[in-house]
C-alpha positions in Angstrom: 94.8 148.3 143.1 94.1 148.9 139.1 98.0 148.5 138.6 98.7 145.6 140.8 95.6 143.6 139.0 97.0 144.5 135.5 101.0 143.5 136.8 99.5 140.4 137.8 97.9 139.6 134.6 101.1 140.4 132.9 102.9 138.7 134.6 101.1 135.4 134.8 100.6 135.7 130.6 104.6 135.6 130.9 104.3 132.8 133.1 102.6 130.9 130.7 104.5 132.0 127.9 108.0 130.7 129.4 106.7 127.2 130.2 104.5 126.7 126.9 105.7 123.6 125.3 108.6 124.3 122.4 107.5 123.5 119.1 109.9 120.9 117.4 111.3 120.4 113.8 108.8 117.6 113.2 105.7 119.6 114.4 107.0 122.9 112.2 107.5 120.4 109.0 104.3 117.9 109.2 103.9 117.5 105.9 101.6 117.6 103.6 98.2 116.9 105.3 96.4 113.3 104.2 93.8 115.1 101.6 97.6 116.3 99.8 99.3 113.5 99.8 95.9 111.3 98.3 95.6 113.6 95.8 99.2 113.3 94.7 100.1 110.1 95.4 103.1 108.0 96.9 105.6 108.9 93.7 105.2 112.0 93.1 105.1 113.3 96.9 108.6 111.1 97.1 110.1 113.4 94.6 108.2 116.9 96.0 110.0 115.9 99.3 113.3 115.9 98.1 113.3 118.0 94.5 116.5 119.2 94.1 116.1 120.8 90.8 113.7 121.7 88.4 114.1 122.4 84.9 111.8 125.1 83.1 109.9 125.8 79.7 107.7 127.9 77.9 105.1 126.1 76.2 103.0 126.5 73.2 99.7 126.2 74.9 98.2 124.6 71.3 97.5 120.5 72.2 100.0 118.8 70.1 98.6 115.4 68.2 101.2 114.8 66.2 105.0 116.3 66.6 106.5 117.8 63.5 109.6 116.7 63.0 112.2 118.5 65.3 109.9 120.2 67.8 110.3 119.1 71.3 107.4 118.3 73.3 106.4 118.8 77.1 103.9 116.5 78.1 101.1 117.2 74.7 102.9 120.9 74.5 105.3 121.9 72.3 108.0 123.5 74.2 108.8 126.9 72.8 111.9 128.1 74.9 113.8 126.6 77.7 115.0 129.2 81.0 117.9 128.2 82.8 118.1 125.2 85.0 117.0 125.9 88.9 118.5 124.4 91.9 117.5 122.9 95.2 115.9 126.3 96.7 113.7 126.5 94.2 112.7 123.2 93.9 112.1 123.5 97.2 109.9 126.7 96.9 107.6 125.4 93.6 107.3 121.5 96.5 106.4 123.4 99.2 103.7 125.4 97.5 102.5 122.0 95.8 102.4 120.6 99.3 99.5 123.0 100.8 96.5 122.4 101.0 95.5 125.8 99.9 96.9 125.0 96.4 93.7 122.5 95.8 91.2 125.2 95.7 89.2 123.5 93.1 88.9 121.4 90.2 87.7 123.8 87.9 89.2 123.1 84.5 88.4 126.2 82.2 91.1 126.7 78.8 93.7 125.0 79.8 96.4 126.6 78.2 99.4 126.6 79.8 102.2 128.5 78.9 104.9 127.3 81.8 106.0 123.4 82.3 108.3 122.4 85.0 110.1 118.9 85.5 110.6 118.7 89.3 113.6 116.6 89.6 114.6 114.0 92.6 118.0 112.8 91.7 116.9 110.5 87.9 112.9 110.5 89.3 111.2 113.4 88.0 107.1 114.7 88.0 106.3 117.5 85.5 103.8 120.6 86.0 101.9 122.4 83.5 100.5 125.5 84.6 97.9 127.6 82.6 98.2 131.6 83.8 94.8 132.5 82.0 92.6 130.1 83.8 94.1 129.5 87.1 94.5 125.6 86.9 97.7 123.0 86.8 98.5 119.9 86.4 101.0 117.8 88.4 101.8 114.2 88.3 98.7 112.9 87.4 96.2 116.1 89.9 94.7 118.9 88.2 93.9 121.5 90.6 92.7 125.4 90.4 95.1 127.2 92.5 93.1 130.8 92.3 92.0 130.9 95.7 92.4 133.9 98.3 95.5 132.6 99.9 97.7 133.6 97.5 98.9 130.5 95.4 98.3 132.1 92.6 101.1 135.1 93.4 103.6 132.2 94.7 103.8 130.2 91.4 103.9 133.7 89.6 106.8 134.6 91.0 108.4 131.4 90.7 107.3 131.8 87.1 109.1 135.3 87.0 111.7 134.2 88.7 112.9 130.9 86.0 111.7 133.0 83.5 113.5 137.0 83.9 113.7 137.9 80.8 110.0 137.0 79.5 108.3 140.3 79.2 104.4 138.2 79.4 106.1 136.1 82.5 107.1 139.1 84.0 103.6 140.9 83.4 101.9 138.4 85.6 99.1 139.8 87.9 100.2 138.6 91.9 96.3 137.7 92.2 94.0 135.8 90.0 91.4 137.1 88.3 89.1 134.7 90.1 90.5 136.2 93.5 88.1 137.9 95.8 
């Protein structure tokens, strides 16, 4: 009787299982939620959505005032090296992660003193990042946010860190947690 009780169960889970609505392509890619897309704003979520490359540099994380003569500058940073050019999968890695909720864990600002900058590029529209390592924190088109939570953000832009930058010894030393990580 045991048996017959159990094979019914199974068998009605599979039941339910077959006839369970299919999720679509639009359910599976939603979006970013509303509290994402406020935070970012119309222009800069239009080039997240369709980034297809992103150019990358090492920053001097000293605030800039004025330029000396023949140093470039990202953003108030003087840009120190430049890594290669990345393509479409990338930028599509470094929009999605910018695209979770989970990324705007805060709004702590501690140093500030970021040491990667990338220029998200959608066709000649473009939004730059700064990322500071130390403290845990960005900056993206005009949103700071603290992305040293516990579900990982902090490992993701790491290793898209390590990744633009292979040959960076203090890139590639990166924890894959935060400090500020439980």
């Amino acid at each position: 009787m045991k048996a017959v009780a159990t094979t019914g169960v199974t068998i009605t889970l599979l039941l339910f299982l077959s006839v369970r609505k299919p999720v679509s392509a639009a359910e599976k890619d939603a979006g970013p939620s509303e509290k994402v897309s406020k935070r970012l704003g119309e222009k800069t979520l239009a080039i997240l959505k369709g980034a297809d490359r992103v150019e990358v540099f090492r920053l001097d994380n000293r605030l800039i005032e004025k330029v000396p003569e023949g140093v470039k500058k990202f953003g108030r940073f003087a840009i120190t090296a430049m890594g290669k050019e990345q393509g479409k999968e990338f930028a599509g890695k470094l929009a999605a992660v910018l695209m979770k909720d989970e990324t705007y864990f805060g709004r702590a600002l501690r140093c500030f003193e970021p040491g990667v900058g990338f220029r998200i590029w959608n066709g000649k529209e473009s939004v730059d990042m700064t990322i500071c390592f130390g403290c845990s924190n960005f900056y993206v088109g005009g949103a700071y946010g603290e992305f040293g939570g516990s579900k990982g953000i902090y490992g993701q832009l790491a290793k898209l860190a390590k990744e633009a930058f292979p040959d960076d010894k203090e890139i590639q030393e990166l924890p894959d947690k935060s400090r500020f990580e439980k």
